[in-house]
C-alpha positions in Angstrom: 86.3 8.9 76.2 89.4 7.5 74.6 89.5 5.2 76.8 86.0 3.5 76.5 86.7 3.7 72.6 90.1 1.9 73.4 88.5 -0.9 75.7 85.8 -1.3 73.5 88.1 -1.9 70.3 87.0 1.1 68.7 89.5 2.9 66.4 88.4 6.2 65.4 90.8 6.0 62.1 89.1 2.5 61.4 85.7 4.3 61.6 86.7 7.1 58.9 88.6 4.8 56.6 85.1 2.6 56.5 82.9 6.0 56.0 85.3 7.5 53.3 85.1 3.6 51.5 80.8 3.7 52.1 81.0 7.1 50.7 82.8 6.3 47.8 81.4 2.8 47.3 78.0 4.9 47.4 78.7 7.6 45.2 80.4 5.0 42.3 77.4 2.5 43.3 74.9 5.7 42.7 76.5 6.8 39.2 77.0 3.6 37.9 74.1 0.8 39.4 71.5 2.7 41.2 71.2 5.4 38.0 70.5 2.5 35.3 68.4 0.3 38.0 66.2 4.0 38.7 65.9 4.1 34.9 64.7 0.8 34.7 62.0 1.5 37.1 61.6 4.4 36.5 60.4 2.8 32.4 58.8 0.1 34.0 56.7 2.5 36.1 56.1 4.9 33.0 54.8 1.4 31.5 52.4 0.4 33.7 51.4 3.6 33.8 50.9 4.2 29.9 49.1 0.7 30.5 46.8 1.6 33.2 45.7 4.7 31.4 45.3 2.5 28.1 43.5 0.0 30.2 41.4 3.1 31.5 40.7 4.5 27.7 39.4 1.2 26.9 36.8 0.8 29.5 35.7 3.8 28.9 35.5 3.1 25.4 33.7 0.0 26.4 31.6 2.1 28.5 30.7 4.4 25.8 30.0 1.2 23.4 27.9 -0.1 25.4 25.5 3.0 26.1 25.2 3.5 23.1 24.8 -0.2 21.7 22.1 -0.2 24.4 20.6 3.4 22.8 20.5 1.7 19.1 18.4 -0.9 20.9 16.0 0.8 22.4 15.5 2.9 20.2 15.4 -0.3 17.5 13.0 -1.3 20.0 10.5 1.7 19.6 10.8 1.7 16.1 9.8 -1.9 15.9 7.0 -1.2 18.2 6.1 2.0 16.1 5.5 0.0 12.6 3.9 -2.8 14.6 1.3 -0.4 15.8 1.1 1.3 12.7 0.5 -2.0 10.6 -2.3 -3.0 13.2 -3.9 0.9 12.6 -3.1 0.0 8.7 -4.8 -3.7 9.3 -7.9 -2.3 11.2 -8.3 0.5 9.1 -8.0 -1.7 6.3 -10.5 -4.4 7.6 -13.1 -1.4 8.8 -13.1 -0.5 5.2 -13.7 -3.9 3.4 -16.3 -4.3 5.8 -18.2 -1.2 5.1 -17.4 -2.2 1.7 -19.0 -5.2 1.7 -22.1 -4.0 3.9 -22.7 -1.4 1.1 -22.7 -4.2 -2.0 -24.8 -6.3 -0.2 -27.3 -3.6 0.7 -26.9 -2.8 -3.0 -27.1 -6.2 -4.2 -30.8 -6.5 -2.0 -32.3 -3.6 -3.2 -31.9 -5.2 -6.7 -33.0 -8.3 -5.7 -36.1 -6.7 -4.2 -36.1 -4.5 -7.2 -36.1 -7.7 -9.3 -38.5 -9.8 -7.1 -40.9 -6.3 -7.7 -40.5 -6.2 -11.2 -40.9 -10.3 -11.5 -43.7 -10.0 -9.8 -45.6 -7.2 -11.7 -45.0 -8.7 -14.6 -46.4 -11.9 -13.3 -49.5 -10.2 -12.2 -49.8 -8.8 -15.8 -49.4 -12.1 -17.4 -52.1 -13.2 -15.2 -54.6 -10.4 -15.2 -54.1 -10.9 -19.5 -55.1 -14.5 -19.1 -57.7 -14.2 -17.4 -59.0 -11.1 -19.4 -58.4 -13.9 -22.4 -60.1 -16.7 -20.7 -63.1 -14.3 -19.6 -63.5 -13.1 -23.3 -63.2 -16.6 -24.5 -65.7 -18.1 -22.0 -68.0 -15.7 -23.0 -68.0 -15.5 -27.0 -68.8 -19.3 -26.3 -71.2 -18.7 -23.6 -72.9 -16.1 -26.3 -72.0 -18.4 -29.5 -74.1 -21.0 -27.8 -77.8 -21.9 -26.7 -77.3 -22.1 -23.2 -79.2 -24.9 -21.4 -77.8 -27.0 -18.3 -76.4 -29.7 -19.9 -74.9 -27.0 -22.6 -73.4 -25.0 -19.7 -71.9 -27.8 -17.2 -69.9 -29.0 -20.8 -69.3 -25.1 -21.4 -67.9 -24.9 -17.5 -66.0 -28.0 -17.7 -64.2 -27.5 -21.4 -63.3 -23.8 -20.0 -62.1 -24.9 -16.6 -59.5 -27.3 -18.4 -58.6 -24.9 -21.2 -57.6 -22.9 -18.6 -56.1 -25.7 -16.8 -54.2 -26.6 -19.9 -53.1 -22.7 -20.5 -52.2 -22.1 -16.9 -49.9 -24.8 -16.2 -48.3 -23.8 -19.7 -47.8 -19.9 -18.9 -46.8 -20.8 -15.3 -44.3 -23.2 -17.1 -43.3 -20.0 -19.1 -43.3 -17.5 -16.2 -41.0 -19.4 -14.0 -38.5 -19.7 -17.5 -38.7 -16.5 -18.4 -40.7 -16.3 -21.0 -43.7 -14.7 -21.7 
């Protein structure tokens, strides 16, 4: 085996010299570069880490905002719908009762009219039944005051029928004002 070694330049002191250097250039290499460089990544890691995991927190913060940003809403939302229903109850309720309201006055305000149209009218009738009682009386004192022949009576008819004229056109005057 020597002799392969020899004729393929192989020398087995060559090849422990450059094993005992590769161990020691590893070993000084390990304490003194690869130690620091692990370090290094080692902190870098640990920083994206610490970063990944804040990145993380924050969405699920996010997340969490958001749920309940959209809770505040809807619930904003059925609140809003709540008084709007509620002010068209208040609104209907409200209109339903000026109604009624104003069907009651006007029922009250025609029974007084009626009332008043009754009374108006009564009184009218009064007025008129006391001048015509008046007029009847007066026609007939004259009638009785006076010889009656035909001549006598057609003047007695006539003055009587414009007396009357005359007084009902005034009293009518004075019903329609008021007055009586």
């Amino acid at each position: 085996m020597e002799q392969i070694f020899a004729t393929l330049g192989i020398d087995f002191r060559f090849i422990l010299v450059m094993a005992v250097g590769f161990l020691l250039l590893f070993l000084l290499l390990r304490k003194y570069a690869f130690g620091p460089i692990f370090n290094v990544l080692e902190q870098r890691q640990s920083t994206i880490r610490n970063n990944l995991d804040e990145a993380e927190a924050r969405r699920n913060e996010m997340v969490r905002l958001q749920k309940d940003y959209e809770q505040r809403l809807a619930s904003i939302e059925d609140e809003a719908r709540d008084k709007i229903q509620a002010a068209v109850k208040d609104a209907q309720a409200a209109r339903d009762e000026i109604i009624a309201r104003a069907h009651t006055d006007r029922d009250a305000m025609l029974r007084r009219t009626e009332e008043d149209i009754l009374r108006e009218r009564e009184k009218a009738m009064s007025t008129m039944r006391d001048q015509i009682a008046e007029m009847a009386v007066t026609g007939a004192s004259r009638i009785l005051k006076q010889k009656l022949d035909v001549a006598n009576q057609g003047r007695l008819i006539d003055e009587v029928i414009s007396e009357i004229g005359s007084r009902g056109s005034r009293n009518s005057v004075d019903i329609i004002g008021g007055r009586s």
